[in-house]
C-alpha positions, 0 to 999 in steps of 0.5 A: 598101035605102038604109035597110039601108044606112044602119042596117048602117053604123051598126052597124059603125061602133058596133063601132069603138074608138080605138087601144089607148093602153096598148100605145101607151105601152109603144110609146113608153117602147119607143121611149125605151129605144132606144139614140138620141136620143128623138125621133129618127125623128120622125113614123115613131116616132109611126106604128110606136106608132100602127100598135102601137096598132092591132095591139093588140101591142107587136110590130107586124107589117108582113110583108103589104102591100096597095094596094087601088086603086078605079077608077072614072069620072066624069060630070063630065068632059063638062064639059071639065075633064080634058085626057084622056077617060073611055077611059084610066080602062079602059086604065089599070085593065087595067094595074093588072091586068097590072103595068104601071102606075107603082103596080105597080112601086114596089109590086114595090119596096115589096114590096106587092100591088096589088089593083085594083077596078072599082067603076064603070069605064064600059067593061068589064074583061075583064083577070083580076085586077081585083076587079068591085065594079061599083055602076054605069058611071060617075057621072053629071055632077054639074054637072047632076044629082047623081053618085049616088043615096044608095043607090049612095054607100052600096053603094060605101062597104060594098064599100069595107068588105067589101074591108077584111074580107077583105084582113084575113081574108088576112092583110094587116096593113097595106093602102095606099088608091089610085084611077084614075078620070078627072075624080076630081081634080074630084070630090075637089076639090068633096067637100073644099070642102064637107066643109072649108067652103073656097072652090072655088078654095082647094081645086082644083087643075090635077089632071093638067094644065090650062091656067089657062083650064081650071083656071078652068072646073073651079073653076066646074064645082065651084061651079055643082055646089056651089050646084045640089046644096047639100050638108050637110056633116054628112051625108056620105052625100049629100055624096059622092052629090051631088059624090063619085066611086064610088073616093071612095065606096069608099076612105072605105069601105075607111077605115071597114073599117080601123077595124072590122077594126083594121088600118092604112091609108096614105092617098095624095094629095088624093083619098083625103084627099077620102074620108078627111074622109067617113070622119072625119063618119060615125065620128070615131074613123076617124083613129086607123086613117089614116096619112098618107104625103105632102102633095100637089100639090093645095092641098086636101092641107094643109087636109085634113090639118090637119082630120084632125089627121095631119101627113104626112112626104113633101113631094114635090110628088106628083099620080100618083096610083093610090096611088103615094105611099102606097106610098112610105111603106111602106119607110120604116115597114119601116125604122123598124120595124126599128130598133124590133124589132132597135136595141140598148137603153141598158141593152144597152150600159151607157150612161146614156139620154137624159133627155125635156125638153118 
């Protein structure tokens, strides 16, 4: 099975193709002819031609949003390094399902659906509206053994994909990535290390809160994780089944499905970037597809960032997770959008345009 896996994720992989640069250049001469300085908003004018690229149209369309919010708990957290236990990764999960969680109301906000998924919470779900992707209850604790098998890291990387396909078959045209899962700041903080060849204590943070003594236990958890398992950061398979999480797992899957499917996806904070750099190893042309929405509180978020070649335009000091911060994106592209679709050109107004200087 793990073969199957591996020779269908290459095929699909195979299919995908950089964003259409000819729409691109259109986007931006488009951009140029708006009647305001060239340039002048910044990194949302480079995503709306980057989102126009994707749509493969001049005329993008951000009318359906999705957050597709992978939950899943983690092994690791019997090693002390979460002021919280496994229980609340369930609690929260049932939430996202109700439209309690802090996701759902700026989502209401931002006028976006929030899809929750168990890919591999601990307890059972009985709360309707949670899709069960279920590969397995939990990780194990990659401290002693590795989180995953490679099958069960490529099983969830597939549903991440098989939930891209469908969302685009719904009629999404832009899908945001989140994740609930306790522990999952020390997952991602260990499949960043790796995946960016940085030290553990260059990338690992306080997460939802630690003490420095306990900031100081999770950096050697990491490190003792890293050196028992010693993955090669050329193979990300086996570097999420040796220190990743089931919702890293099947973000980078969603990622992947992004770029299949030729539909954007906005990612959130350190964990999702943890996904998003496995993403990049199995198929480089995955970055064309990722829009960034704030750097976070994590120190991993900057270097993960620089390695994706994406520049982020919220600094807030975010750390909710849950695709909070992805969701804060969403009214800004509609505002930019806006003035893309409907600002009056140079020509309109019989005024000469701005000239372009490097």
């Amino acid at each position: 099975m793990e073969q199957y896996y591996r020779q269908q994720l290459e095929c699909l992989c195979k299919n995908v193709r950089p964003g259409d640069t000819d729409i691109m250049e259109r986007s931006r001469r488009r951009w140029d002819g708006i009647a305001k300085p060239i340039g002048g908003l910044g990194l949302l004018e480079e995503m709306v031609t980057k989102i126009a690229g994707i749509q493969r149209r001049e005329e993008v369309c951000l009318d359906r949003k999705g957050v597709v919010v992978f939950c899943a708990d983690n092994g690791v957290v019997e090693e002390g390094v979460t002021q919280t236990d496994s229980s609340v990764t369930a609690v929260v999960t049932g939430n996202l399902a109700k439209g309690i969680a802090s996701v759902n109301r700026m989502a209401l906000v931002a006028g976006a659906d929030v899809l929750p998924v168990d890919i591999g919470v601990a307890g059972e779900i009985s709360e309707p509206g949670v899709e069960n992707c279920k590969i397995g209850p939990g990780t194990a604790n990659l401290r002693r053994e590795p989180a995953m098998s490679a099958e069960e890291a490529l099983a969830a990387v597939h549903e991440g994909i098989r939930i891209a396909s469908g969302m685009k078959d719904a009629g999404y045209d832009i899908l945001a990535v989140g994740e609930m899962g306790i522990g999952n700041t020390t997952t991602g903080s260990a499949v960043a290390s790796v995946m960016l060849g940085e030290k553990v204590e260059n990338v690992t943070g306080r997460g939802a809160g630690l003490s420095d003594g306990g900031l100081q236990k999770k950096i050697q958890v990491i490190r003792e994780a890293i050196r028992l398992h010693n993955p090669d950061p050329e193979n990300p398979v086996m570097v999420l089944a040796a220190l990743g999480g089931f919702d890293i797992a099947g973000m980078c899957g969603l990622m992947l499905g992004g770029a299949i499917y030729r539909i954007p996806v906005v990612l959130d904070g350190m964990i999702s970037m943890a996904a998003a750099l496995a993403a990049q190893k199995l198929c480089p042309a995955v970055t064309d597809y990722l829009l960034p929405s704030h750097v976070g509180k994590e120190p991993a978020c900057e270097l993960a960032l620089k390695r994706l070649g994406l520049e982020a335009p919220i600094h807030g000091r975010l750390a909710l997770g849950e695709g909070t911060g992805a969701v804060l994106l969403f009214p800004m592209l509609d505002m930019a959008e806006a003035v893309y679709r409907q600002n009056s050109t140079f020509a309109d107004i019989r005024i000469h345009a701005y000239e372009k200087f490097q």
